[in-house]
C-alpha positions as CSV (number, residue, x, y, z in Angstrom):
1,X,1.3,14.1,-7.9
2,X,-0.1,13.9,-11.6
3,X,-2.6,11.0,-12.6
4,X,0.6,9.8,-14.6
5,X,2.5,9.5,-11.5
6,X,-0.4,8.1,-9.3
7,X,-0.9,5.5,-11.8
8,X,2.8,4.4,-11.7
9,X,2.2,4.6,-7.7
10,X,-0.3,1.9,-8.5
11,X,1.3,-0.1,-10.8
12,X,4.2,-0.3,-8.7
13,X,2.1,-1.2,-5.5
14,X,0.1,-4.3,-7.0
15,X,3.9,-5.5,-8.2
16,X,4.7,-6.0,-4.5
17,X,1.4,-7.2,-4.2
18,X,2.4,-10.0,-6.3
19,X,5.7,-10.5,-5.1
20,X,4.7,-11.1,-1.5
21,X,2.2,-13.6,-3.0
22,X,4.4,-15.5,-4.9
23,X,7.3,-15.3,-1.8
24,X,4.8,-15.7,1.0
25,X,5.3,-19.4,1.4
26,X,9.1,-18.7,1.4
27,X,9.4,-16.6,4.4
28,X,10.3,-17.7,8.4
29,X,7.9,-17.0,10.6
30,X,9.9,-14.2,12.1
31,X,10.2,-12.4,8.7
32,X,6.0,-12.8,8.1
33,X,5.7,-11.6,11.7
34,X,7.5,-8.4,10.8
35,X,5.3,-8.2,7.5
36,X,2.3,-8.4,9.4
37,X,3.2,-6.1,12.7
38,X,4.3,-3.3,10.4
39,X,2.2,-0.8,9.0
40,X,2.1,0.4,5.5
41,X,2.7,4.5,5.8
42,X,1.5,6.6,3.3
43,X,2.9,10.1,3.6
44,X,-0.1,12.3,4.5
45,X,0.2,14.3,1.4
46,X,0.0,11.5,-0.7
47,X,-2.7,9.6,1.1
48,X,-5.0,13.2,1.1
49,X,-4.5,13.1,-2.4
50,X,-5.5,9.5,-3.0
51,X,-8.7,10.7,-1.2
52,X,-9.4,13.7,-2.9
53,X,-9.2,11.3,-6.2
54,X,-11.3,8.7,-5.3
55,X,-14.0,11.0,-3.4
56,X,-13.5,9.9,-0.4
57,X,-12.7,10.6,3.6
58,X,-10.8,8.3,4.2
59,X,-9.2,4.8,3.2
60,X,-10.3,2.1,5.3
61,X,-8.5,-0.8,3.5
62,X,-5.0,1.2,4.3
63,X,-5.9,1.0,8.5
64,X,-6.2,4.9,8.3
65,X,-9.4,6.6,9.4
């Protein structure tokens, strides 16, 4: 993955950021319970490389350590 593509990654991460904001109010209980219960996985390859980028072991705020 190029910076180009990483910062599309990003780009298109905060978008569902937003999205689940502005839907959050909208959702049954069951569907935010399935939000909340399942983990975001980042393919290991991808998530090493986010590390190497940002100088770092690991990312904490994904849950991965």
């Amino acid at each position: 993955m190029n910076n180009k593509e990483f910062q599309e990654m990003l780009k298109v991460f905060n978008r569902l950021v937003e999205l689940i904001e502005k839907f959050q109010g909208e959702l049954t209980e069951e569907e935010e319970k399935v939000i909340i219960e399942t983990p975001l996985m980042i393919p290991p390859d991808i998530y090493d490389e986010i590390c190497e980028t940002i100088k770092e072991k690991e990312i904490l705020l994904f849950g991965i350590s």
